[in-house]
N, C-alpha and C positions, 0 to 999 in steps of 0.2 A: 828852493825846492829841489829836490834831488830826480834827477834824471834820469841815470841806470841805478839797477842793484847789482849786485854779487857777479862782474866777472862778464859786465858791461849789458847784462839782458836791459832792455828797455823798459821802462817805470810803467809805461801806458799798458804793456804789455803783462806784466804782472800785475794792474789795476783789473786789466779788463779778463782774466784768466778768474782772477778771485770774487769778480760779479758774476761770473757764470756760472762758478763753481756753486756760490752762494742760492743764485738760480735755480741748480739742479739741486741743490739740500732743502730748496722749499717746496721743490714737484713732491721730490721723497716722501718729506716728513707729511704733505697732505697725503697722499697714497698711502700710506702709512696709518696716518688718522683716522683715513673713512676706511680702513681696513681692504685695502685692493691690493689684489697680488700682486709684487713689482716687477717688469720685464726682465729678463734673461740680459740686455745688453746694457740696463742701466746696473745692477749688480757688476758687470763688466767693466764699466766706464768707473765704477766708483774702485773697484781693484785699480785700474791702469792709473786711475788719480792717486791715488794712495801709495801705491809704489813710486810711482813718479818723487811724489811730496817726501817721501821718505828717503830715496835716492840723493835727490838734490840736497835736502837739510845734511846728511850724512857728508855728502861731497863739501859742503860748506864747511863742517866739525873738521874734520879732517885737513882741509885745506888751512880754517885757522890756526889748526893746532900746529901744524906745519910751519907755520910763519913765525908761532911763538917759539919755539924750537929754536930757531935759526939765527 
């Protein structure tokens, strides 16, 4: 079973990042369903996730391609 990902982050910790996250896409998508207007800090929180996710995947692209390079 693998332990760390990408750069030694800890397994448990990107387990438990992507049950929450999953969490807040089911609050969403019911808000969403029964038509209720969504909060100001959850639009927020899904921007900082998003940037984050896209950061990080990019730093990964980059770093691998780096390696293959070399």
């Amino acid at each position: 079973m693998q332990k760390t990902y990408h750069f030694g982050v800890p397994a448990m910790l990107v387990w438990i990042s992507h049950i929450l996250m999953g969490i807040l896409f089911v609050y969403l998508g019911y808000l969403i369903i029964e038509g209720k207007k969504l909060n100001k800090w959850l639009g927020i929180s899904l921007l900082i996730i998003g940037i984050i996710g896209a950061l990080y995947h990019l730093h990964i692209w980059m770093y691998e391609a780096g390696q293959k390079s070399s």
